[in-house]
N, C-alpha and C positions, 0 to 999 in steps of 0.2 A: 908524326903519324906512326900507327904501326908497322912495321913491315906485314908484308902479302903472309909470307911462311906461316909468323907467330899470331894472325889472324886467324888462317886456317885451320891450324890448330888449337887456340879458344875455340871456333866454332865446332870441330869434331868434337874435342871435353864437353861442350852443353849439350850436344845431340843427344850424347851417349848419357850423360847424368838425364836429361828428357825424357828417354827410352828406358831407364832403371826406376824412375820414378812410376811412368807409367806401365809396366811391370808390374812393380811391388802394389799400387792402388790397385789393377785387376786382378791381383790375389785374394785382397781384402772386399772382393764385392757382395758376398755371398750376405745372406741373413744375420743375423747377431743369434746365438741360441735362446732358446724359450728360457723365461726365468721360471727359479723353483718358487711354489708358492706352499710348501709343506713337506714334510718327512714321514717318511711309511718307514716297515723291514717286513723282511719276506717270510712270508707264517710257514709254509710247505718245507721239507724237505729240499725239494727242486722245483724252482717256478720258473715256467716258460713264457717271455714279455712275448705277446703279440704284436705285428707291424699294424691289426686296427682291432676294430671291438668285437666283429665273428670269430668263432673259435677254430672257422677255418681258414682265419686268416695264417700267413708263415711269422715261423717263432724268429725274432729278429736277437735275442738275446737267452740265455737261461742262468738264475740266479741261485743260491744257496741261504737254506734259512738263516736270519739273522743280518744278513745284508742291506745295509741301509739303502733308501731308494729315494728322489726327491722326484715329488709329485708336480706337476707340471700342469694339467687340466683334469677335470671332472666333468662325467655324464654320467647322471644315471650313477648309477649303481659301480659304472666303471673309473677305472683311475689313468690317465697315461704319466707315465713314472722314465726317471732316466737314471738307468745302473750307473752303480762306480766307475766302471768304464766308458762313460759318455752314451751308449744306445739309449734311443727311448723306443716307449711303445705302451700296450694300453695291458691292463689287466683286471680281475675284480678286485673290491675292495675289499669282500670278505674272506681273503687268503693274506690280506696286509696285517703288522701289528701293529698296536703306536709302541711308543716310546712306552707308556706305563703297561701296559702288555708284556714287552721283554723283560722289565724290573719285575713283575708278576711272576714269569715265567723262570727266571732267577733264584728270587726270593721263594718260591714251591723247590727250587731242586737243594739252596741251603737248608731249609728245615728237612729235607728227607733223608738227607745227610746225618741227620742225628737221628730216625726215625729206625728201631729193628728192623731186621730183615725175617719177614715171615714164612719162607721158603724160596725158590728156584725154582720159578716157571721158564717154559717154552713154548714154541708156536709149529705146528704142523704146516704152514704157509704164512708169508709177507703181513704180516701184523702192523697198522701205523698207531704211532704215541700222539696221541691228540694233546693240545696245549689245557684244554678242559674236559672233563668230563660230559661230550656233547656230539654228538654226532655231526656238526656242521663247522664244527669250532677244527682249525687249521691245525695237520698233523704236519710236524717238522722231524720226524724220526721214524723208519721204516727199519723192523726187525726182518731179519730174512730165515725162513724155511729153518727148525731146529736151535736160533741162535736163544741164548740162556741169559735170564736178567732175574734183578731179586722183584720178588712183589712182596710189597710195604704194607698195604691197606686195600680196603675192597669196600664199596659206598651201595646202596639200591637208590637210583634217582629216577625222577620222574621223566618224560621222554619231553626236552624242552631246546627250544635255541632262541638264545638273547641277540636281536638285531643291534645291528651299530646303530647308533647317531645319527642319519642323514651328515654327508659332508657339508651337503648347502641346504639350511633350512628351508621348508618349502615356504611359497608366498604367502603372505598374511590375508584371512577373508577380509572383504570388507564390512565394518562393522556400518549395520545399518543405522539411519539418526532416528534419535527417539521422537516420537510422535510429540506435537506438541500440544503444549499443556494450555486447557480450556482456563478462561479467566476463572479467579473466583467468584465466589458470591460473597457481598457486603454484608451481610447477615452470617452469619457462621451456622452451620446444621450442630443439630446435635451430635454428642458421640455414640454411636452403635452400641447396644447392650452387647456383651463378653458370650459366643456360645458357650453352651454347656461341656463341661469335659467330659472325655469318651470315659466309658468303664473302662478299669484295667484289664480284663479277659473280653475287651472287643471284639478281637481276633477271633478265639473261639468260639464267640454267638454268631461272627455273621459268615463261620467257617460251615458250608453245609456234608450232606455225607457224597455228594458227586465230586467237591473239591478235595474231599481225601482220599478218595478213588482216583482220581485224576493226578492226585499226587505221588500216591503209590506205584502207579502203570509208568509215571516219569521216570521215579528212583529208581524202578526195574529194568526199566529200556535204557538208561544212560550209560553208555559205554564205560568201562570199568577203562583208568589213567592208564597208559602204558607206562614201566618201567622198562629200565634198564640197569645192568649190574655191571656196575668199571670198576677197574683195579690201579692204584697208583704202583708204579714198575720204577724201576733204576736200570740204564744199562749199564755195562760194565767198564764204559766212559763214564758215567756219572750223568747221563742226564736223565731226566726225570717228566715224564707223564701223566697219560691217562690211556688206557687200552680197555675193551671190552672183556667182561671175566668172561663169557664165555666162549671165547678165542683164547683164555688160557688154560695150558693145561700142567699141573705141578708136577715137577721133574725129579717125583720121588720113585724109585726101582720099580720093577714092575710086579717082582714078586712080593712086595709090600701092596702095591696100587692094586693088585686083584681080589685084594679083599673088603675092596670101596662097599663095595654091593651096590653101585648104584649112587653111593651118598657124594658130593662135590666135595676132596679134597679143599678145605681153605685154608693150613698149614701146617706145615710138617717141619722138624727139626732133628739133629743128630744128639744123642746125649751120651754116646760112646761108643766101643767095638767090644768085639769077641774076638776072639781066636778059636778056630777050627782047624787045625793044620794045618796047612800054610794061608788058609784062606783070609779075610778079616769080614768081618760081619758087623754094621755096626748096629745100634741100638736106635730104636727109631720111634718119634712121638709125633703124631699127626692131631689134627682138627677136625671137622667134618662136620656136613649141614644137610639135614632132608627135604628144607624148605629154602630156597636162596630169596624168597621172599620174605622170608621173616625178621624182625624190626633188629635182631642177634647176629651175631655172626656167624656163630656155630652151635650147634646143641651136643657133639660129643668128642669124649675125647681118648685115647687107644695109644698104649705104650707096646712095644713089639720088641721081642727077642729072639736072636738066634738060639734053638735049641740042636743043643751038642748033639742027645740022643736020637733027634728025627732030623737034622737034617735039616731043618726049615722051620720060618717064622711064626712066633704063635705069642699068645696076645697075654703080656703078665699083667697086664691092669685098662678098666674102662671104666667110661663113666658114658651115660647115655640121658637123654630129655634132662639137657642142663641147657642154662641160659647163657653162653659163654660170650665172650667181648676182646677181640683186639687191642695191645697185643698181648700173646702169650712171650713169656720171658723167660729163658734159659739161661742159668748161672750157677757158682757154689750158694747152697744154701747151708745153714747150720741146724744141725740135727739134735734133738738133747734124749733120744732115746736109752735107756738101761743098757750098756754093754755095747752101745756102740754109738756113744755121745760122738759127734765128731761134723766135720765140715766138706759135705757130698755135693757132688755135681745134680742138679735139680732142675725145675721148670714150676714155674708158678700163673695160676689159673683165671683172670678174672671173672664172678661169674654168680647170677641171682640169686641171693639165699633162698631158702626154699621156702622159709613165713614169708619173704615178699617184701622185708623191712631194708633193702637195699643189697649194694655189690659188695664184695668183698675177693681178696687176692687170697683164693688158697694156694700153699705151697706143698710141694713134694721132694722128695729125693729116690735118687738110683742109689741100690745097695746093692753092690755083685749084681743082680739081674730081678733084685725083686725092688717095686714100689712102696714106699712108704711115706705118709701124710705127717707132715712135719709144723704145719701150721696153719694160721691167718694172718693175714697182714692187712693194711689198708689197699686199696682200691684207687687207685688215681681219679681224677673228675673225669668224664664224658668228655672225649675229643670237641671240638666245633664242630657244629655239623659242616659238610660241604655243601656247595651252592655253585649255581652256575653262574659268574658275571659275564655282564652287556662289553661285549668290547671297548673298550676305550676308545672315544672321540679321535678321528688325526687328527691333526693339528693343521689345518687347511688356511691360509689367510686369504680376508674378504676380498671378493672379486671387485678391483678399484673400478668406479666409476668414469662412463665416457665422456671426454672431453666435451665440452661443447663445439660444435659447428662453428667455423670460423668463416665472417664475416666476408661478404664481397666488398668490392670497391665501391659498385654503385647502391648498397646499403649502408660503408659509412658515409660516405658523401650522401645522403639522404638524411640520415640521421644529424650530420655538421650542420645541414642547413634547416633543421626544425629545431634542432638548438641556440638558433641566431636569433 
């Protein structure tokens, strides 16, 4: 037998392991966490996950764009998603990207990268960089008050927003059964003579004059498309959007910019300086447009120099009612004029011949302070046009089907015995 002592003590050792045991299982009683059933990232700047689906609900997390997020349930239109950090909560879907959205967004800021810089805009107030050119489409970049970025390109689009995908496709109708079919007849009917064919100016005979009246008052009363004019920007990080042109304003001097008259700035470029005494001046080539609706980008274009004898800016060359087209390119060009053959700093034009037989790149050069027409060259193809895409689908997986209802006792023993 054991002695008493070394009894007692087994028995204190299993109380105590008894007691750690049931410890450690009351820590682990809690829920299992919800599984992911898909992948979002965060479109906005900064998004704030709400604890439900009102907006006044409390923000239980805030996220940074680009954050991936794993989506958890669906309603509606809303998503509940759980941060990196473990929080969940619920948000919309239309501020989420998928996966092909970020490689989108990506793949738009390498090619701008190689894209010139068509001047140095800024913003009088908090300007956001949308991921598209779209008014609904998720800004992830917020300019602040005076901060400077280059603009690339500037588009005129029609005022439009491509909906996502539904996450869960909606219910299918039901299709109703087709009526059915009367027996034949034993005897077969004959086959129906072929009508006759319409005239080909149908239309016009049996168009009367109240239908072209009525068609006219339609054309005239239909509301003319809205536009809108974005600019693709860089910031001086390198990322790369979409912002409204006009929210932008180009951060060329003021005593050059007062002589707009009115016209929108679309780019401007440096192609040298002066000296003034200690001052430096430099030499300044702009773009300009009277119409920001027109299918061009700009119609004229104004070389500016500092002049010694006055004091201030005055215009050594222009061109006006031209067809111009993005971008303008500034470089050494080569010059083969009498007496001063040679290789000048320049800027070259793309821009409508004026028979109308296509584009062509004229080039120029700076000599000391005056302009001179140095050539043609070819004309690059027409950019792609831009277009707005549909958001990309997330990637949501199918919501798994409910078990079946499990059997009572006295359902299988009912079952046991009509099986016998």
């Amino acid at each position: 037998m054991m002695p008493r002592g070394k009894w007692l003590g087994k028995a204190v050792e299993w109380c105590a392991a008894a007691a750690l045991c049931g410890f450690l299982c009351g820590c682990s009683t809690g829920p299992p966490p919800p599984k992911s059933i898909g992948e979002a990232y965060a479109g906005p700047a900064t998004l704030k996950i709400r604890a439900d689906i009102p907006i006044q609900s409390a923000t239980v997390a805030t996220v940074k764009h680009g954050d991936r997020l794993e989506i958890l349930q669906t309603r509606r239109k809303f998503v509940r998603v759980r941060t990196p950090d473990g929080k969940t909560g619920w948000t919309d879907e239309r501020v989420l990207l998928a996966a092909d959205d970020m490689k989108a967004l990506h793949d738009l800021a390498e090619r701008s990268a190689k894209m010139p810089n068509q001047g140095v805009g800024t913003t009088y107030s908090p300007l956001n960089i949308h991921t598209q050119p779209a008014m609904l489409s998720p800004s992830f970049v917020q300019l602040k008050e005076n901060e400077k970025f280059d603009v690339l390109a500037s588009v005129l689009l029609p005022r439009t927003d491509a909906p996502r995908t539904p996450l869960i496709p909606p219910t299918p109708k039901k299709v109703k059964a087709p009526p059915k079919k009367q027996a034949k007849s034993k005897v077969p009917l004959p086959p129906p003579p072929k009508p006759p064919p319409l005239p080909p100016d149908w239309e016009e005979l049996s168009r009367t004059p109240a239908d072209e009246a009525e068609a006219a008052a339609q054309a005239e009363s239909k509301p003319p498309v809205k536009e809108d004019g974005w600019s693709l920007v860089r910031t001086p990080a390198g990322q790369t959007g979409w912002v409204l042109t006009r929210l932008v304003s180009m951060a060329i001097p003021d005593e050059v910019a007062q002589y707009a008259e009115g016209r929108r700035i679309v780019s401007y470029f440096s192609l040298g300086e002066t000296s003034d005494g200690e001052q430096k001046k430099k030499i300044w080539l702009w773009t300009t447009t009277t119409d920001s609706r027109a299918p061009w980008d700009f119609d004229s274009f104004r070389v500016f120099v500092w002049s010694l004898r006055r004091h201030r800016y005055e215009t050594a060359y222009i061109e006006r009612n031209i067809k111009g087209y993005a971008p303008v390119l500034v470089k050494e060009i080569d010059y083969g004029g009498k007496g001063l053959a040679g290789r000048y700093i320049g800027f070259s034009i793309c821009q409508e011949k004026k028979d109308g037989s296509g584009r062509a790149r004229r080039q120029f050069v700076l000599i000391g302070q005056t302009i001179r027409f140095a050539g043609e060259a070819v004309c690059e193809a027409p950019a792609q046009p831009v277009t707005v895409q549909a958001p990309a689908p997330l990637p949501v997986a199918a919501t798994p089907a409910a078990p079946p209802p499990q059997e009572s006792f006295f359902q299988r023993l009912k079952k046991r015995f009509r099986s016998k």
